[in-house]
N, C-alpha and C positions, 0 to 999 in steps of 0.2 A: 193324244194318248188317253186312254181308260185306262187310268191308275185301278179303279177297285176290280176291274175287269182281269188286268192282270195278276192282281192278288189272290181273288180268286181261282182263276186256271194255274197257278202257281200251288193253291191251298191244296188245288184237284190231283195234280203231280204227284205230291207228297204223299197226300194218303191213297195212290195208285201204287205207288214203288215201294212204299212198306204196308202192304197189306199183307197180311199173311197167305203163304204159299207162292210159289216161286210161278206161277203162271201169271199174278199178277205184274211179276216185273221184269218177264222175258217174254210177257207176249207178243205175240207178230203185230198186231195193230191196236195199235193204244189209240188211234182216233176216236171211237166211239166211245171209248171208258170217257175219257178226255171231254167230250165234244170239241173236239178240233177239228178245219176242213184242212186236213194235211194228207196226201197217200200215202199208204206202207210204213206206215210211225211205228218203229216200235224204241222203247226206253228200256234202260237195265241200270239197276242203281250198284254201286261198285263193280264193276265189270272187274272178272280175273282175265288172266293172260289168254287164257282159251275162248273167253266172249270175242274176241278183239281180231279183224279175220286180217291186218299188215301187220308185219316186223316193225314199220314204223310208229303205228298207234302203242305196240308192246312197249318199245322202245321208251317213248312219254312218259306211259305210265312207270317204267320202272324207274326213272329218273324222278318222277315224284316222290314214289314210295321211298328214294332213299334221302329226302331231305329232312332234315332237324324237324323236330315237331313242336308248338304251342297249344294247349288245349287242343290237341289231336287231330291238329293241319300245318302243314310244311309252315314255318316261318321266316318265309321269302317273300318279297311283290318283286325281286329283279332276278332274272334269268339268263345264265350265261350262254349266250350262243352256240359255244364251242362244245359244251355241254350237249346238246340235239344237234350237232351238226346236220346227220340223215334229214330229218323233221325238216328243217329249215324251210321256208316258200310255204307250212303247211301249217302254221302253226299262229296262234290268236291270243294274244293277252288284252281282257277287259276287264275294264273299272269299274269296281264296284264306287258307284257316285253316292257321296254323303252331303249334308249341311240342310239348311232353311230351303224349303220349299220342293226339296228331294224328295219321291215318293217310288212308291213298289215299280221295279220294270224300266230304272233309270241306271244304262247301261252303256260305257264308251270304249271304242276302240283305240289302245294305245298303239296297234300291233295288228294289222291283216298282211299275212302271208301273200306273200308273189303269185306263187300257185294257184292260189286258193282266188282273190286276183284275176287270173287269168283264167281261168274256169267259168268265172261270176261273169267278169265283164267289166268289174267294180272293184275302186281300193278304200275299205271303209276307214281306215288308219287315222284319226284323230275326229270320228263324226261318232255318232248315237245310236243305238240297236235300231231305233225306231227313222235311219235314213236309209236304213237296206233298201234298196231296189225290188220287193217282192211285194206279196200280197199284206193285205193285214194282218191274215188270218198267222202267217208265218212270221210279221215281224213279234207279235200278242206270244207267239208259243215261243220263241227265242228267250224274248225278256224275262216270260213265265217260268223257264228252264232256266236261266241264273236266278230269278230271286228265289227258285225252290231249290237250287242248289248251295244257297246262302245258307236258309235251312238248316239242308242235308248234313254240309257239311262234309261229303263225301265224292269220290268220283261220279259220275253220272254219263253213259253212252248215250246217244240217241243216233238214230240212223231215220232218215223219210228218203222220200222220192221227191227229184230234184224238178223244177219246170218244166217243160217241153223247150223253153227256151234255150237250156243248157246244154249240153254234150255229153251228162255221162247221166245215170240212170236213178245214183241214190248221194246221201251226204250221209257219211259218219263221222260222229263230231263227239270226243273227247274232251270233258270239261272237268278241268281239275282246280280246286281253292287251293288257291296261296292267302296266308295273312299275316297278319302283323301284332303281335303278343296276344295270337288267340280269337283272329277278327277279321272274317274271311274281308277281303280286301281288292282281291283281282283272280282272274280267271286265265289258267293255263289251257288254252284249247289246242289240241289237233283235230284238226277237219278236214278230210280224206273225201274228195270227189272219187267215186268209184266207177263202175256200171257191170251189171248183170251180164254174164258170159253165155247163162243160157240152164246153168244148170241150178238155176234158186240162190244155195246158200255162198255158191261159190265165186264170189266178187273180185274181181281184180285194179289196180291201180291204172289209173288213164294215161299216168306217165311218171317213170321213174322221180325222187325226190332229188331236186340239186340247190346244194347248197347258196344261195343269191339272196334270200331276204333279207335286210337291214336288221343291224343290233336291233333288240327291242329298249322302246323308252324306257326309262329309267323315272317311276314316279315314286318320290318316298311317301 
């Protein structure tokens, strides 16, 4: 892993999503701003209900918005299932990794969705951003999108294009900080395999959400 590499494309994020004027943060392709090799990237820093094209991404997000707050982030790391039933199979809690020898881009899976799963090909459930099964270039922009959401401090959308290996067309992936008295801690994700119907913006789900995923871990 390129720790300052990460850092970096994470620094790049940041001052991409708050730059002033709203073209910088709902552009269609953030690759080039970026220098990332990813298709069809594009990021939106606080998505409202109307950025967000399922009921179930809505859903997430409104169940974040209404938990308790610390230094003005949910102060939760555990998440009741029953709570996102919909969600459930679609849905990602990662660890934000701290102590000796931890650096930028060190990120673990306590919680990959069935769905999500079964889409990939792969359960990354207790392994490191950096064992996903894809290229480099997309494990670098993953890790880069939670340490610049550590940051942010705020929701953060991103949607790309998913490999030729996969079955449906894009990924949109909802990343929401939970912490702990004020100290982003772990990452609430929904991440929504989609594919393009034909008419651009209009995406649809590959397969309805059912409820099958495992409680999520429980890390204090």
């Amino acid at each position: 892993m390129e720790s300052e590499s990460v850092q970096a494309l994470a620094d790049r994020i940041v001052r991409h999503l708050t730059a002033p004027g709203t073209a910088a943060q709902s552009g269609r392709d953030a690759a080039l701003a970026l220098q990332v090799d990813i298709e069809d990237l594009r990021l939106k820093l606080d998505p409202g209900e109307d950025d967000l094209p399922t009921e179930m991404l809505r859903q997430v997000l409104r169940y974040w918005r209404s938990l308790p707050r610390v230094g003005g982030i949910p102060d939760r790391i555990k998440v009741e299932p029953e709570d996102l039933r919909p969600a459930l199979g679609y849905l990602m809690l990662i660890d934000v990794l701290t102590g000796p020898g931890i650096g930028p881009g060190d990120f673990r899976y306590a919680l990959y969705g069935t769905k999500i799963a079964e889409v990939s090909g792969f359960d990354m459930t207790g392994k490191s951003v950096w064992e996903v099964a894809t290229t480099g270039a997309i494990q670098r922009f993953f890790a880069a999108c939670y340490e610049a959401a550590v940051t942010l401090r705020k929701p953060l959308l991103t949607v790309h294009q998913a490999p030729p290996s996969i079955t449906v067309s894009h990924w949109h992936r909802l990343i929401l900080p939970l912490g702990c008295e004020g100290e982003v801690r772990r990452f609430l994700v929904c991440n929504v395999p989609m594919h393009d119907d034909g008419a651009g913006e209009e995406l649809v789900v590959t397969s309805p959400p059912i409820p099958v995923a495992k409680p999520p871990a429980e890390h204090d």
